[in-house]
Residue frames relative to the residue before (quaternion, step in Angstrom):
aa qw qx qy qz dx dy dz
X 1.0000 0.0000 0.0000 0.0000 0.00 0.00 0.00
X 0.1441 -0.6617 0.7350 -0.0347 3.70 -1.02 0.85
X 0.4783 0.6897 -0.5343 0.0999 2.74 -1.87 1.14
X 0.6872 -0.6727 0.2677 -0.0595 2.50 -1.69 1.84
X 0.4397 -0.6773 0.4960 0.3192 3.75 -0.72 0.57
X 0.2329 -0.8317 0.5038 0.0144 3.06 -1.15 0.66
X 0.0475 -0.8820 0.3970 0.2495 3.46 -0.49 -0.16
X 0.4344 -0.7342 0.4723 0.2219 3.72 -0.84 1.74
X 0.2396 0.6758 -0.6961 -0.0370 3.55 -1.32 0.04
X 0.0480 -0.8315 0.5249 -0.1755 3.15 -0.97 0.53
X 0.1411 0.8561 -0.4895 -0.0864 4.09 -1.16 0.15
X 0.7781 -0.4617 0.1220 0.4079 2.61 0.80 1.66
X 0.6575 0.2212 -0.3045 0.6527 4.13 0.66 0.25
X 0.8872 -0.0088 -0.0903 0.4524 3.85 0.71 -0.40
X 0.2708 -0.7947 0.5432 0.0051 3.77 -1.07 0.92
X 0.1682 0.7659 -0.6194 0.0391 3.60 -0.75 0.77
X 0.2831 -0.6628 0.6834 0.1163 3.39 -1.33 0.82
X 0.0052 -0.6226 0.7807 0.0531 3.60 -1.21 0.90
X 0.6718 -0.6120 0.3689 -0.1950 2.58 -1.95 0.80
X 0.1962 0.9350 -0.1915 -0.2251 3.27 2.28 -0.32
X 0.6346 0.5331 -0.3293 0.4524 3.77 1.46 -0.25
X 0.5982 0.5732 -0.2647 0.4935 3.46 1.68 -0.33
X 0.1506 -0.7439 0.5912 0.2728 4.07 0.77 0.21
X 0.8630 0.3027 -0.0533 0.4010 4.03 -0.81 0.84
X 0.7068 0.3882 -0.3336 0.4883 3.14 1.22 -0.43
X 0.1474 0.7716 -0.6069 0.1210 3.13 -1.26 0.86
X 0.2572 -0.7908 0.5509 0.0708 3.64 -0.81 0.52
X 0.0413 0.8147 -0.5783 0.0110 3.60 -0.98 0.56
X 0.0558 -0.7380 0.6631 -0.1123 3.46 -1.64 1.07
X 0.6201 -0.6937 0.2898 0.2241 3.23 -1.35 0.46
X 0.4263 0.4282 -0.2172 0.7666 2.98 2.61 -0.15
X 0.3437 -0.6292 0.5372 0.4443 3.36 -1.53 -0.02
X 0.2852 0.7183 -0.5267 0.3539 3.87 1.17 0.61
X 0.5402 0.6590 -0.1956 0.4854 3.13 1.29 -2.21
X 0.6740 0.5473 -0.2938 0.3999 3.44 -0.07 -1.89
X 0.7877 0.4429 -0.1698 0.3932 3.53 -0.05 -1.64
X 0.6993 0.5100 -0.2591 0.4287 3.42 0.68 -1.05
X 0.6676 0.5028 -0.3149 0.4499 3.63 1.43 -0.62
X 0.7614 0.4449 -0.3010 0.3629 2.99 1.50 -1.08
X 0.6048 0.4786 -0.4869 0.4100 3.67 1.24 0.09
X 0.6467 0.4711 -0.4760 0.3651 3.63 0.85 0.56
X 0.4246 0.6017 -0.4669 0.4896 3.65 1.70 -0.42
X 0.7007 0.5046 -0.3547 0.3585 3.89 0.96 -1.16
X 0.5828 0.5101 -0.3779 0.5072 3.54 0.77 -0.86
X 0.6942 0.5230 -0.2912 0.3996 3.63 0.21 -1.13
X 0.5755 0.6433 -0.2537 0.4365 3.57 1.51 -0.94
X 0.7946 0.3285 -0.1723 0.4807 3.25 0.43 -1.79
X 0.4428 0.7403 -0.2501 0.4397 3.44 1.05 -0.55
X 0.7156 0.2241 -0.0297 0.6610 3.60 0.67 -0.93
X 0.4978 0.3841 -0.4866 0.6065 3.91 0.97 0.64
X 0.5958 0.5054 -0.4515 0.4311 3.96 0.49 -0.95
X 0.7312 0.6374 -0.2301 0.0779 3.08 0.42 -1.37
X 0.5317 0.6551 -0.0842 0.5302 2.23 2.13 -1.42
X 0.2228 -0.8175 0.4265 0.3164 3.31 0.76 -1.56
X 0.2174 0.7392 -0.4859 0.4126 2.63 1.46 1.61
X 0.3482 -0.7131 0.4411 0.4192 3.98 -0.89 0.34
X 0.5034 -0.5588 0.5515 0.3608 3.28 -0.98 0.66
X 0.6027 -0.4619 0.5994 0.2530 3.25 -2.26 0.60
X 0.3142 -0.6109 0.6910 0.2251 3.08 -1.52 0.79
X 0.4391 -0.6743 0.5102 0.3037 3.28 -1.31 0.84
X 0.4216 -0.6380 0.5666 0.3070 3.19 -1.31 0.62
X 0.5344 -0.5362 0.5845 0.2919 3.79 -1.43 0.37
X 0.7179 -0.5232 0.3366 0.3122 3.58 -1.55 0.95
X 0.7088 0.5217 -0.1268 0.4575 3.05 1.36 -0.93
X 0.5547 0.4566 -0.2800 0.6367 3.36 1.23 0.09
X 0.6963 0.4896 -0.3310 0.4073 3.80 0.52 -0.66
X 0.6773 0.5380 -0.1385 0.4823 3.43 1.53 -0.88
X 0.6201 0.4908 -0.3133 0.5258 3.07 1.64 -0.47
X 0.5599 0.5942 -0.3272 0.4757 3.50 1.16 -0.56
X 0.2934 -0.7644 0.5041 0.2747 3.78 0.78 -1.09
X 0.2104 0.7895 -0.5271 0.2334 3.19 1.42 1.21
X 0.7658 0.3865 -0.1963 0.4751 3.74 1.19 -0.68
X 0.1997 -0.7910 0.5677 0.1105 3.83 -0.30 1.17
X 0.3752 -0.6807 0.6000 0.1894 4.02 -0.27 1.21
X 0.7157 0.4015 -0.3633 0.4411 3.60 0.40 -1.05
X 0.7064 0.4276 -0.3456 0.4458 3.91 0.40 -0.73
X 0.6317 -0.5323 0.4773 0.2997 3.93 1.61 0.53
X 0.4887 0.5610 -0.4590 0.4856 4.22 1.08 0.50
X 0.0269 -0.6677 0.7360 -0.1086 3.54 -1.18 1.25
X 0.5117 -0.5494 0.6001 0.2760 3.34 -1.24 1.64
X 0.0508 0.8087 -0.5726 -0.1245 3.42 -1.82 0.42
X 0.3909 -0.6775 0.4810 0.3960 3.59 0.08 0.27
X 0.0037 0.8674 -0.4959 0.0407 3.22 -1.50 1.40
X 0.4100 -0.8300 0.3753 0.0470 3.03 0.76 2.01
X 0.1559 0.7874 -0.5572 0.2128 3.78 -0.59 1.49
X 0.1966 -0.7016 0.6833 -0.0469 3.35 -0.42 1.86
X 0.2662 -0.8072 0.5238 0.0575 3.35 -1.29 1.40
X 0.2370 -0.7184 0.5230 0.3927 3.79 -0.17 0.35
X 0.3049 -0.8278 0.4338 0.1833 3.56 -1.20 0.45
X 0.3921 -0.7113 0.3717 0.4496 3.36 1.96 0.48
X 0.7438 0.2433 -0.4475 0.4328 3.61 0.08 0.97
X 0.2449 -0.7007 0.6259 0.2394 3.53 -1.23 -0.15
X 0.4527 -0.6726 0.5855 0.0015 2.49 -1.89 0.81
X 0.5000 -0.7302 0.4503 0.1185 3.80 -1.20 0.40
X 0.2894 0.8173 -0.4779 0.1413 3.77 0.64 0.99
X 0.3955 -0.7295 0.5453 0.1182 2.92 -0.95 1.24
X 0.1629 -0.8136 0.5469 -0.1114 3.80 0.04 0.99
X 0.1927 -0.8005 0.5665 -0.0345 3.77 -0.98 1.40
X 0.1829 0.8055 -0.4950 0.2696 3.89 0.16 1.32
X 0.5687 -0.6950 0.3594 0.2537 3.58 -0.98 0.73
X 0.6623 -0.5178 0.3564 0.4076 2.94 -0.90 1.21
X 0.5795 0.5745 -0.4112 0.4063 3.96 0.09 -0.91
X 0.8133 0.3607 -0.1505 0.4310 3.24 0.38 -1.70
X 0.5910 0.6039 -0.3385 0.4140 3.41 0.81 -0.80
X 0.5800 0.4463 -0.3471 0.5864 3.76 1.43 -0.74
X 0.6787 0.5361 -0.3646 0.3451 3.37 0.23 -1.00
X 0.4883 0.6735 -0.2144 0.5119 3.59 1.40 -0.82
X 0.8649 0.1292 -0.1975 0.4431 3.15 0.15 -1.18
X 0.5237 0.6684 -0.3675 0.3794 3.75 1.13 0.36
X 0.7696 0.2268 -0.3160 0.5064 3.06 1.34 -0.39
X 0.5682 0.4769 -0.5477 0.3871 3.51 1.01 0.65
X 0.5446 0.5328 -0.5026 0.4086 3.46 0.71 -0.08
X 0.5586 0.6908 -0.3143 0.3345 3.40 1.25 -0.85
X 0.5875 0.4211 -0.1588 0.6725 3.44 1.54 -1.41
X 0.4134 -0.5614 0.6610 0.2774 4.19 -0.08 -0.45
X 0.3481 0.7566 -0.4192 0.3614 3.48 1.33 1.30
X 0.2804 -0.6540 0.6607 0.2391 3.89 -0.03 0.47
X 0.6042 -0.5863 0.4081 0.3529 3.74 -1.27 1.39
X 0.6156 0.5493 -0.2771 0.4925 3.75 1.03 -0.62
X 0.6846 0.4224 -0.2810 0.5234 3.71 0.66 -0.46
X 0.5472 0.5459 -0.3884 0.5018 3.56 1.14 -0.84
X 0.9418 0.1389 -0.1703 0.2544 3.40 -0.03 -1.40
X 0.0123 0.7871 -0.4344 0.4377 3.11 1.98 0.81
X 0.7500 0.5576 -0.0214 0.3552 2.76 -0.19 -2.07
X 0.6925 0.3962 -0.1138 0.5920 3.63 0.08 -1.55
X 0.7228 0.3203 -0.3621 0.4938 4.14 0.16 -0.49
X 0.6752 0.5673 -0.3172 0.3487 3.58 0.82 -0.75
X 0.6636 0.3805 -0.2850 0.5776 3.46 1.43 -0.93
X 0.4893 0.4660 -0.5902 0.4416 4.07 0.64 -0.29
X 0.8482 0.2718 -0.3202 0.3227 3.42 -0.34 -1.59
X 0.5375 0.4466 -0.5230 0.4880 4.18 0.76 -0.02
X 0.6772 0.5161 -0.4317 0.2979 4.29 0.33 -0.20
X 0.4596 -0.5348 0.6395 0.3063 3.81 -0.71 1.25
C-alpha cells in the first residue's frame, strides 16, 4: 500500500481532496469522509492509467516535504491528509490463510450470498479495511 498527502478544504456543504504529487487528481464529497474516500479512488484510477501507459509512477512525497513546499494554505482552512492507495497488479497470487472454522463458514455464506468466489469476498473486505482512514 502507498500513500500520499493530500490536501482537505472544504465549507461545510462541500469537500474536496487534491492530490499534490498526482497533477489533476482530486476527489470530492459532501463530508470530508465522502471527499477522501473519492479521492483515494480518483488516485487508484490515476496511477492505474499511468501503468497502463507505462509511465513511472510518482513517488509520494512525505507530510513533511508537502508542508515544506507550501502546498497547504492554513488560512484558506486546508489540512494535509493521508491518502491510502492499494494498487492491483493484474495478476494473482496463492495464499494459504489459517481461520476458524465458524468464521470461515460465515465467509463463505455471505459470498455466495453476493455471487462472490471466497477469494473475491475477502479480496474485497481487506481492500476496503486497509483503504478506510
Amino acid at each position: 500500500m502507498t500513500q500520499y498527502v493530500g490536501v482537505l478544504d472544504g465549507n461545510g456543504k462541500t469537500y474536496g481532496v487534491r492530490i499534490p504529487d498526482l497533477p489533476g487528481c482530486f476527489g470530492a464529497g459532501r463530508s470530508p469522509e465522502a471527499a477522501l474516500a473519492d479521492a483515494m479512488s480518483a488516485a487508484r484510477e490515476w496511477l492505474a492509467h499511468r501503468m497502463t501507459k507505462g509511465d513511472n509512477l510518482p513517488k509520494p512525497r512525505n507530510m513533511a516535504q508537502i508542508l515544506k513546499a507550501r502546498e497547504i494554505d492554513p488560512a484558506a482552512n486546508e489540512v494535509a491528509v493521508l491518502v491510502p492507495v492499494v494498487l492491483d497488479r493484474g495478476r494473482t497470487v496463492r495464499a494459504n490463510l489459517t481461520l476458524d472454522a465458524g468464521l470461515l463458514e460465515a465467509i463463505d455464506a455471505e459470498a455466495e450470498k453476493r455471487g462472490l468466489s471466497r477469494s473475491a469476498f475477502v479480496a474485497s473486505l481487506a481492500r476496503e479495511r486497509l483503504e478506510t482512514v
